[in-house]
N, C-alpha and C positions, 0 to 999 in steps of 0.2 A: 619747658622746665623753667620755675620763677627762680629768686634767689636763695630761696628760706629750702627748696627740693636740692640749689645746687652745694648749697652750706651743709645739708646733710646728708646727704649722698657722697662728699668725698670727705667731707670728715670721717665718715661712718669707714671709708676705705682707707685710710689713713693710718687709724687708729688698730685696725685691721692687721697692717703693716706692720706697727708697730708689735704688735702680738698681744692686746688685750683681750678679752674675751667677747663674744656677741653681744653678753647683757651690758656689761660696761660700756659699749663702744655706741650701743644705742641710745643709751641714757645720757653718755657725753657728746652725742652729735644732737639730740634736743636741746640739751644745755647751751650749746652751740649757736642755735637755732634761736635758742631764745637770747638768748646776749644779743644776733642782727637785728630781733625784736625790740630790745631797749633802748639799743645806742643810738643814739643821734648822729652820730660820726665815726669814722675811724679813727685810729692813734695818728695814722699816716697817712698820704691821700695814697688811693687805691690798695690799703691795708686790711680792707674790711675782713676780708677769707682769712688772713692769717690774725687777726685778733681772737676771732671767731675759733679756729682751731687751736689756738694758744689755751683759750680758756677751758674750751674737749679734755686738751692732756694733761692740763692741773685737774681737770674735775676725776680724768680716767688715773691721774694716777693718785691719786687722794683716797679714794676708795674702791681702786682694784685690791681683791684680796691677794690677787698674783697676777703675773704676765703667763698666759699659756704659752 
């Protein structure tokens, strides 16, 4: 497993958790994925996962139409 499967993969279970729905939670663990794609850095050293899932639950909660 690289980093970009491990970034979405437990996002993807995260978000899950949190109670969004499958389409939401897919589209914010790419979003995800792609933010490890751009950054050059973390906020904070060994911060990268939780930047990465910070940006998941602004994107899942931005445009869920509901939490199931």
């Amino acid at each position: 497993m690289n980093h970009e499967q491990f970034i979405e993969q437990n996002v993807l279970a995260e978000l899950k958790k949190l109670g969004f729905s499958l389409p939401v939670c897919r589209r914010a663990s790419y979003m995800a994925v792609d933010h490890y794609r751009r950054s050059s850095q973390a906020s904070r050293k060994g911060r990268m996962f939780d930047d990465c899932l910070h940006i998941a639950k602004v994107w899942a909660s931005k445009f869920a139409k509901e939490k199931v």
